[in-house]
C-alpha positions in Angstrom: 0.2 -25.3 -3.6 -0.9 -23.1 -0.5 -2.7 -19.8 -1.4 -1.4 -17.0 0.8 -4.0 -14.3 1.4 -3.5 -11.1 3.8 -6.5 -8.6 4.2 -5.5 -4.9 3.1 -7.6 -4.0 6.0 -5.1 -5.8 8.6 -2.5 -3.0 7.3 -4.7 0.1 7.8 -3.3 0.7 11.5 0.1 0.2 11.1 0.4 1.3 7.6 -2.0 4.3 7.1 -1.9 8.0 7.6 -3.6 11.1 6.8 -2.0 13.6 5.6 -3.2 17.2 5.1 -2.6 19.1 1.9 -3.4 22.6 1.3 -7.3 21.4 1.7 -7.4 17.7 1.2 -6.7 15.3 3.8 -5.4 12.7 1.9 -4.4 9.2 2.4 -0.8 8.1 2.3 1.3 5.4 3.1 3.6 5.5 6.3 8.1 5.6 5.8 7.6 2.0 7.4 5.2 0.8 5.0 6.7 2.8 1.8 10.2 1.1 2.5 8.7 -2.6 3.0 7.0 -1.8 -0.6 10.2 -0.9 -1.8 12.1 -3.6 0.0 9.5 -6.3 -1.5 9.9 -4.5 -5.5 13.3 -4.7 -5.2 13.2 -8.6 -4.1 10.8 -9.4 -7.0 12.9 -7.8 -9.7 15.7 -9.7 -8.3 12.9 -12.7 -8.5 13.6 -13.4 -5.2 9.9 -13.0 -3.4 8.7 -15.9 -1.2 5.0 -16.6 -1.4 4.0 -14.8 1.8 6.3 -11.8 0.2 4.5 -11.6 -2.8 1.0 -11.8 -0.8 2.1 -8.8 1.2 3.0 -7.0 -2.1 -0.1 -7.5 -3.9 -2.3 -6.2 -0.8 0.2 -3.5 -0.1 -0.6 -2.8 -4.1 -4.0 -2.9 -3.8 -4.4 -0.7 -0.7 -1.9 2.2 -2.7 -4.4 1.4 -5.9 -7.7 1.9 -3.4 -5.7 5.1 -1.9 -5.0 6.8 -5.5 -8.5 6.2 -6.3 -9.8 7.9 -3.3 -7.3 10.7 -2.8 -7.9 11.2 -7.1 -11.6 12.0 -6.2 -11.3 14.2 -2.9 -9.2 16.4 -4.9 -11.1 16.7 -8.0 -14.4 17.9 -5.9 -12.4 21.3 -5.1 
């Protein structure tokens, strides 16, 4: 079995914006990335993911669970 790994980090550029809100800058997700998460959901409810797909979903995961984190507590120091 070959483990397929791909570093959240190698997504930040391409991926990642900044958005300002009111007074937060917060960290969200570009359309591109958004619609490749959606694209690779939609392919694992239709259990349909390759092994490299399902890598890219779990760090695309990841990087939106590190983002909620951050973006949860830059907006509760207000």
């Amino acid at each position: 079995m070959t483990i397929v790994a791909i570093k959240p980090s190698s997504l930040l550029v391409s991926g990642i914006r900044v958005e300002r809100f009111h007074d937060l800058n917060l960290f969200k997700f570009t359309p591109e990335l958004s619609d490749r998460m959606n694209e690779l959901l939609n392919k694992k409810k239709a259990d349909t993911l390759s092994l490299q797909e399902s890598a890219e979903l779990e760090t695309i995961d990841e990087l939106d669970t590190i983002f909620s984190y951050i973006n949860a507590i830059t907006a509760s120091q207000l």
